[in-house]
KETORDO-553845 format. One record per residue (C-alpha): residue in one letter; x, y, z. Coordinates in steps of 0.5 Angstrom, whole numbers, padded with zeros to 4 digits, always signed. Layout:
AXYZ ...
This chain:
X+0000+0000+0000 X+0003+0007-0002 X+0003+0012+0004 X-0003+0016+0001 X-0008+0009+0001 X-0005+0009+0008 X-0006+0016+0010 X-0013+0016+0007 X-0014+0009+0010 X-0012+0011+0018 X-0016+0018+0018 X-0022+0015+0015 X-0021+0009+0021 X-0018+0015+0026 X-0023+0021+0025 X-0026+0021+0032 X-0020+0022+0035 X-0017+0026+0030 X-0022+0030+0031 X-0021+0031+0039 X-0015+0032+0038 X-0014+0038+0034 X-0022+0042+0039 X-0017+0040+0045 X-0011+0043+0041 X-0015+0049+0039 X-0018+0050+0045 X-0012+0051+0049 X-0009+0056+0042 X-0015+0060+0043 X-0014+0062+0051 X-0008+0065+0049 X-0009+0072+0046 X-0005+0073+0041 X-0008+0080+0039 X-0002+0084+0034 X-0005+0091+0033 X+0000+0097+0030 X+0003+0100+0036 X-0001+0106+0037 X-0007+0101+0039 X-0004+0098+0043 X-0006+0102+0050 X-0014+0099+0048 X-0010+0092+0050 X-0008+0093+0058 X-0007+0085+0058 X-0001+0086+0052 X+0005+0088+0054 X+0007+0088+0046 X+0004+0087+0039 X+0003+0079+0039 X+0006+0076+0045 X+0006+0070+0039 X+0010+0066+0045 X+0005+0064+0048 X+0002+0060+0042 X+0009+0059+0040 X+0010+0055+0047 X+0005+0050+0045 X+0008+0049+0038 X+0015+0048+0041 X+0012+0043+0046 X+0008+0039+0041 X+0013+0038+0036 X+0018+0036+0042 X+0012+0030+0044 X+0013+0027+0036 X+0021+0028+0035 X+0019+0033+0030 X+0026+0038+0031 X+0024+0045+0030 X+0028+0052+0030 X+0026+0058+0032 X+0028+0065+0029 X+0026+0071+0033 X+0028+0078+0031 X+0025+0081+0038 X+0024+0076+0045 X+0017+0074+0045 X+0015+0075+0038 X+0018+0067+0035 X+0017+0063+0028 X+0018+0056+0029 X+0020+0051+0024 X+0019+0044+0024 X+0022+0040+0019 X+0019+0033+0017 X+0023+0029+0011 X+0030+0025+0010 X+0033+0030+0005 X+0034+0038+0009 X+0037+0039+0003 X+0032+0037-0003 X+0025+0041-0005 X+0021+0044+0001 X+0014+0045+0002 X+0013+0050+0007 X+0006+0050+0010 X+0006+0057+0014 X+0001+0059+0019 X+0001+0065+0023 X+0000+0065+0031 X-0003+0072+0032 X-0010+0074+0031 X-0014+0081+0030 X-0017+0084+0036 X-0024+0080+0037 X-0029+0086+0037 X-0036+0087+0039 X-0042+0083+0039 X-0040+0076+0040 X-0045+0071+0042 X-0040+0068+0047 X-0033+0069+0051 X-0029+0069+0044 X-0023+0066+0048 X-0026+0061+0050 X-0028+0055+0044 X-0035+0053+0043 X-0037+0047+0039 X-0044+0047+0037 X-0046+0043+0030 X-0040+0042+0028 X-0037+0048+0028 X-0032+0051+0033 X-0033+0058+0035 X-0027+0063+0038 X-0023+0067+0036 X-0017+0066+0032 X-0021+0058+0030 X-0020+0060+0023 X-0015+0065+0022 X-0010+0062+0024 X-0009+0058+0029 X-0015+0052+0026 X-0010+0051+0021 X-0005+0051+0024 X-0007+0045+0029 X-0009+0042+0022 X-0001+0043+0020 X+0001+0040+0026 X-0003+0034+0027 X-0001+0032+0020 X+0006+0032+0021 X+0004+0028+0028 X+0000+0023+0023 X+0007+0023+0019 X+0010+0021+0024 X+0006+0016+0028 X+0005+0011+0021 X+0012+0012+0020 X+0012+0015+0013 X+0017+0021+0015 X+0023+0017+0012 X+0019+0016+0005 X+0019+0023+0002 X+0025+0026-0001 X+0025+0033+0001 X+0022+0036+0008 X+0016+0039+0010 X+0016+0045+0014 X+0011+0046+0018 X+0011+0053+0021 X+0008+0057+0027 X+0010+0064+0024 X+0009+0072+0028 X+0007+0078+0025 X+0001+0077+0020 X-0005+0081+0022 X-0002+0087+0024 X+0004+0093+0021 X+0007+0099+0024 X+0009+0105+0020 X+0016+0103+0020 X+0015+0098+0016 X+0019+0092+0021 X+0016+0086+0019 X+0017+0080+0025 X+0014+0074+0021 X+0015+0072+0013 X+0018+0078+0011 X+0024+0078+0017 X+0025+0070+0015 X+0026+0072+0007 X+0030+0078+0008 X+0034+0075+0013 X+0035+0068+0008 X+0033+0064+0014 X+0029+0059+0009 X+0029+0057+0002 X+0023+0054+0001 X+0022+0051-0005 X+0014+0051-0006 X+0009+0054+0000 X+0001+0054+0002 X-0002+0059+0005 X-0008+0056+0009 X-0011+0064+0011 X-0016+0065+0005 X-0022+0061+0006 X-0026+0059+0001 X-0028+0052+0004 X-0022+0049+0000 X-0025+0051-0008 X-0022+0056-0009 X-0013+0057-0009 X-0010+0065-0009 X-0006+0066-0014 X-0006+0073-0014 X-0007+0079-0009 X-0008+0086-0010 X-0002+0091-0007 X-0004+0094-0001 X-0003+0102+0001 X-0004+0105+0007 X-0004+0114+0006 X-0004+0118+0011 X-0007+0126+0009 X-0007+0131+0014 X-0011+0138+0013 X-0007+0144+0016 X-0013+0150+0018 X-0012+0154+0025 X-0015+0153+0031 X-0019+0159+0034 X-0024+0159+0039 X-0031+0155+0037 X-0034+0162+0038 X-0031+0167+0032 X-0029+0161+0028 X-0028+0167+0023 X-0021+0167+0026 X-0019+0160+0024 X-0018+0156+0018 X-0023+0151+0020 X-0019+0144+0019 X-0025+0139+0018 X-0028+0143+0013 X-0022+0142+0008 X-0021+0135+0010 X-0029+0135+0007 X-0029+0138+0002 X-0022+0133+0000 X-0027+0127+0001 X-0032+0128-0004 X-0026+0130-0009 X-0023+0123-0006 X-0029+0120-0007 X-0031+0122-0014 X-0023+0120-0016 X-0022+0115-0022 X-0016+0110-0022 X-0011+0110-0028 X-0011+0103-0030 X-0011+0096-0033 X-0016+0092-0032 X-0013+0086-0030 X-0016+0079-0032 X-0015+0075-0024 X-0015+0081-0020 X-0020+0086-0024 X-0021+0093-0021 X-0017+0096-0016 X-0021+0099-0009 X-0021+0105-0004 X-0024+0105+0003 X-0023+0112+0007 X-0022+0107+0014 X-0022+0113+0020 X-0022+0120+0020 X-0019+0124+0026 X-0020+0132+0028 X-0022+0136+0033 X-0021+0136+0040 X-0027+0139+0043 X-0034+0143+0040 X-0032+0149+0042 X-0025+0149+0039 X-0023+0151+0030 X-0021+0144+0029 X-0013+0146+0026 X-0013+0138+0024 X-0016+0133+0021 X-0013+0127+0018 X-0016+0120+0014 X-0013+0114+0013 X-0014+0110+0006 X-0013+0104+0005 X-0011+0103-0003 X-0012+0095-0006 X-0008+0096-0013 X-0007+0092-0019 X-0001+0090-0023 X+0000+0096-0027 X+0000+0102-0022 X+0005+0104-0018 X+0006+0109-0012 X+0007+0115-0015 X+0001+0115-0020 X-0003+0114-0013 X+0000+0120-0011 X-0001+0123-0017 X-0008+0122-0017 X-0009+0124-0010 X-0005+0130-0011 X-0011+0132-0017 X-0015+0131-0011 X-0012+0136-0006 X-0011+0141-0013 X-0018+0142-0013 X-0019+0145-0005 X-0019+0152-0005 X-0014+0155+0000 X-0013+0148+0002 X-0006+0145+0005 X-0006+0138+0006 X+0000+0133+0007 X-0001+0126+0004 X+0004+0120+0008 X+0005+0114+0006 X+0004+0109+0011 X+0005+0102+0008 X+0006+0100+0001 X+0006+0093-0003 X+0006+0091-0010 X+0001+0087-0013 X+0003+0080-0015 X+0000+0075-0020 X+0003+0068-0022 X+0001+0064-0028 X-0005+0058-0025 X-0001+0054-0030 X+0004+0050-0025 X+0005+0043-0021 X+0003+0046-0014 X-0004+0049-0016 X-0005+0042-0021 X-0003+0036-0015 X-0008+0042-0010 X-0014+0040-0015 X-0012+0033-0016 X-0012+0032-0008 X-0017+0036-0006 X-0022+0033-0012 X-0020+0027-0010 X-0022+0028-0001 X-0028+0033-0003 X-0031+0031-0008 X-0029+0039-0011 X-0023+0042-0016 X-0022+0048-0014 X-0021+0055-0018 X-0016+0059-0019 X-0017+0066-0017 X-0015+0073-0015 X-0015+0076-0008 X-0016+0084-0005 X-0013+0081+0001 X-0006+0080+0002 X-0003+0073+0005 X+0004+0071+0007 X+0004+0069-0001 X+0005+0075-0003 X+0012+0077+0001 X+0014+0069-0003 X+0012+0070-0009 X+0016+0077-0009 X+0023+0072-0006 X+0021+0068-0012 X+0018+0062-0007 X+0012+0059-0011 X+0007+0061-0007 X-0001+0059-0007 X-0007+0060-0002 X-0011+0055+0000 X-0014+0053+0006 X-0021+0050+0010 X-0026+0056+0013 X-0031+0061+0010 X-0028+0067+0008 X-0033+0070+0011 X-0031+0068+0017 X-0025+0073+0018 X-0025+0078+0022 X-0031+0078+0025 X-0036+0076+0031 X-0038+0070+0032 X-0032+0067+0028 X-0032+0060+0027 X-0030+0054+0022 X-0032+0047+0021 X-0028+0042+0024 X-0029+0036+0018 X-0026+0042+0014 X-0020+0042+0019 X-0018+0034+0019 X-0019+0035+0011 X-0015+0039+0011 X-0010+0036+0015 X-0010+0029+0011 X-0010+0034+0005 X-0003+0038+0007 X+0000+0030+0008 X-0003+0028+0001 X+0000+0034-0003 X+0006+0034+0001 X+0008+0026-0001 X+0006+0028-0008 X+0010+0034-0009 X+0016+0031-0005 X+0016+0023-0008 
C-alpha cells in the first residue's frame, strides 16, 4: 500500500480522534490572546505588553513538536514574538514545501454571542477567535506531521516538509518592520521550494494565485485653531478635509483591468479631527487603505491623490504613506495548483478554482522572493475578522489528510 492509501485509510479508521485532538489543541491556542494590533493601539490591550506576544502560542507549537520528535527551529527578530520551523523528511537539502500558518489574531471586536477566547463547539463547527485565522489550520499542520510521524511515513519522502508557526500577519506598523514571513526571507533563513498559505477561506474550492497591493496613505489637513465662538478667525481643518473627501470619493483610478484581480478598491477607513465642540478644529486626518492592480505604481496613486488635493480652494493637505506593496500574480498553469486540484478533487469531491484576492497572505511576500506560493485553506472567507467567527471541523481534518497527500506528491 503506498503512503497516500495508508493515510487515506488511518483518517477514515481514526477521524473520531483526530478529531478530539485537534478541538483540545485549538481550545488551549485560543485561550492564549495573541492580539497583534499597530502600536498606537496597543493601549486598548491592557492584557498586552507588546504586539502578538505569539510565544504563548509559540510555547504550545514548540512542546507539540517535541512529543513527536519533530526537530524544529525558532528565528526571533525580537524576544517573545517566534517563528517556529519544524521539518519532516529524510533529504533537508531537497525540494520543500513550507506550510506556514500565523500565530497572532485580529482583536476580537463586539458582539460575540460568546466568550471569544473560549472555544464553543456547536453543529460541527468550532466558534472563538483565531478557530479559522489561523490557529484551525495550524492545528491542521500539526497533527499531519504527527500522523506522518506516527505511521512511520516520515522517512519516505524525498524532501522535507516545514511546518511553521510564524509571527506577525495581521498587523504592521508605520515602520514597516516585518517580524514574520518578510523577516524569515529577508534574512534568508528559509529557502522553501513551493509554499501553501491556509489563510484564505473558500472551503477548499478555491486556490490564490494572485493578490491586490495594499496601500495605507495618511492625508492630514492643515487649518488654524481658533475659539468655537469666532471660527472666522481660524482655517477650519475639518471642513477641508470635507471637501477632499467628496473629491476623493469621485476620483477615478488609472489603470488596466486585470484579468485575475479585476479593479482596484479605495476605502476611507478613519478620520480624526477636533479636540472639543468649542474649539476650530486645526487638523484633521484620514487613513485610505488602496487595493491595487499590476500596472499601478505608488507614484501614480499619489499622482492621482494630489489632483484631488488640487481642486480644494485654499487647502493645504500632506499625503504620508504609511505601508505600500505590490500586486502580485502567477501563471495558474503549475505543479502545485495542479497536485491541489488532484488531491482535493480526490478528498471532497470538488476541483478547486484558481483566483485572485483583494487581500493579502504571506503569498504575496513569497512570490516577490520568487518561492511559488499559493493559497489554499479550510474555512468560509466570510468568517475573518468577525464576531462569532467560526469554522467546520471536517474542514480542518480534511485538510490535515490533504497537506500530507500533496506533500508526498510533490516530495516523491
Amino acid at each position: 500500500m503506498n503512503p497516500q492509501e495508508k493515510l487515506k485509510k488511518y483518517f477514515k479508521e481514526n477521524r473520531e480522534s483526530i478529531k478530539n485532538e485537534m478541538v483540545d489543541l485549538i481550545t488551549k491556542m485560543v485561550a492564549e490572546k495573541t492580539v497583534n494590533v499597530v502600536s498606537e493601539k496597543l493601549s486598548e490591550h491592557p492584557y498586552l505588553k507588546f504586539r502578538g506576544e505569539e510565544y504563548r502560542v509559540g510555547n504550545i507549537v514548540k512542546k507539540f513538536l517535541s512529543e513527536i520528535d519533530v526537530k524544529y527551529d525558532e528565528f526571533s527578530r525580537m524576544e517573545g514574538r517566534p517563528n517556529i520551523i519544524g521539518g519532516i523528511g529524510k533529504n533537508k537539502s531537497g525540494k520543500r514545501l513550507l506550510m506556514p500558518a500565523h500565530m497572532d489574531i485580529v482583536p476580537a471586536g463586539e458582539g460575540w454571542d460568546t466568550d471569544p477566547f473560549e472555544v464553543v463547539e456547536k453543529d460541527g463547527m468550532l466558534y472563538g477567535r483565531g478557530t479559522l485565522d489561523n490557529k484551525g489550520p495550524l492545528v491542521s499542520i500539526l497533527l499531519a506531521a504527527k500522523i506522518m510521524k506516527k505511521l512511520e511515513l516520515d522517512q519516505e519522502i524525498d524532501g522535507q516538509l516545514m511546518i511553521a508557526a510564524l509571527a506577525d500577519e495581521e498587523a504592521e506598523d508605520p515602520d514597516g518592520i516585518d517580524y514574520g514571513i518578510g523577516y524569515l526571507m529577508d534574512e534568508a533563513l528559509i529557502d522553501p521550494t513551493w509554499a501553501i498559505i491556509p489563510d484564505i477561506g473558500e472551503n477548499m474550492k478555491g486556490i490564490d494565485i494572485a493578490e491586490k497591493g495594499r496601500t495605507v496613505f495618511k492625508i492630514k489637513s492643515k487649518g488654524k485653531q481658533a475659539h468655537g465662538s469666532t471660527p472666522e478667525l481660524g482655517i477650519n481643518a475639518v471642513f477641508m478635509m470635507a471637501k477632499l473627501v467628496a473629491e476623493i470619493e469621485k476620483m477615478k483610478f488609472d489603470y488596466d483591468v486585470h484579468d485575475v484581480l479585476g479593479h482596484p478598491s479605495l476605502n476611507l477607513g478613519e478620520i480624526h479631527g477636533g479636540a472639543a465642540p468649542n474649539i476650530v478644529p486645526g487638523t484633521c486626518e484620514i487613513i485610505l487603505d488602496i487595493r491595487t492592480v499590476p500596472g499601478m505604481t505608488k507614484e501614480k496613486v499619489i499622482g492621482q491623490l494630489q489632483k484631488c488635493i488640487d481642486k480644494v480652494e485654499n487647502g493645504k493637505f500632506e499625503i504620508n504613506v504609511m505601508a505600500w506593496n505590490e500586486p502580485h500574480a502567477i501563471n495558474p498553469d503549475n505543479e502545485i495548483v495542479d497536485v491541489i486540484k488532484k488531491y482535493t478533487k480526490d478528498i471532497i469531491g470538488v476541483e478547486p478554482k484558481a483566483f485572485g484576492m483583494g487581500g493579502g497572505t504571506y503569498a504575496k511576500t513569497l512570490n516577490m522572493k520568487n518561492v511559488l506560493a499559493v493559497g489554499f485553506g479550510p474555512g468560509d472567507d466570510t468568517a475573518f475578522h468577525v464576531e462569532n467567527e467560526y469554522v467546520e471541523i471536517d474542514q480542518l481534518i480534511d485538510f490535515s489528510l490533504l497537506t500530507l497527500l500533496i506533500a508526498f506528491d510533490l516530495l516523491k
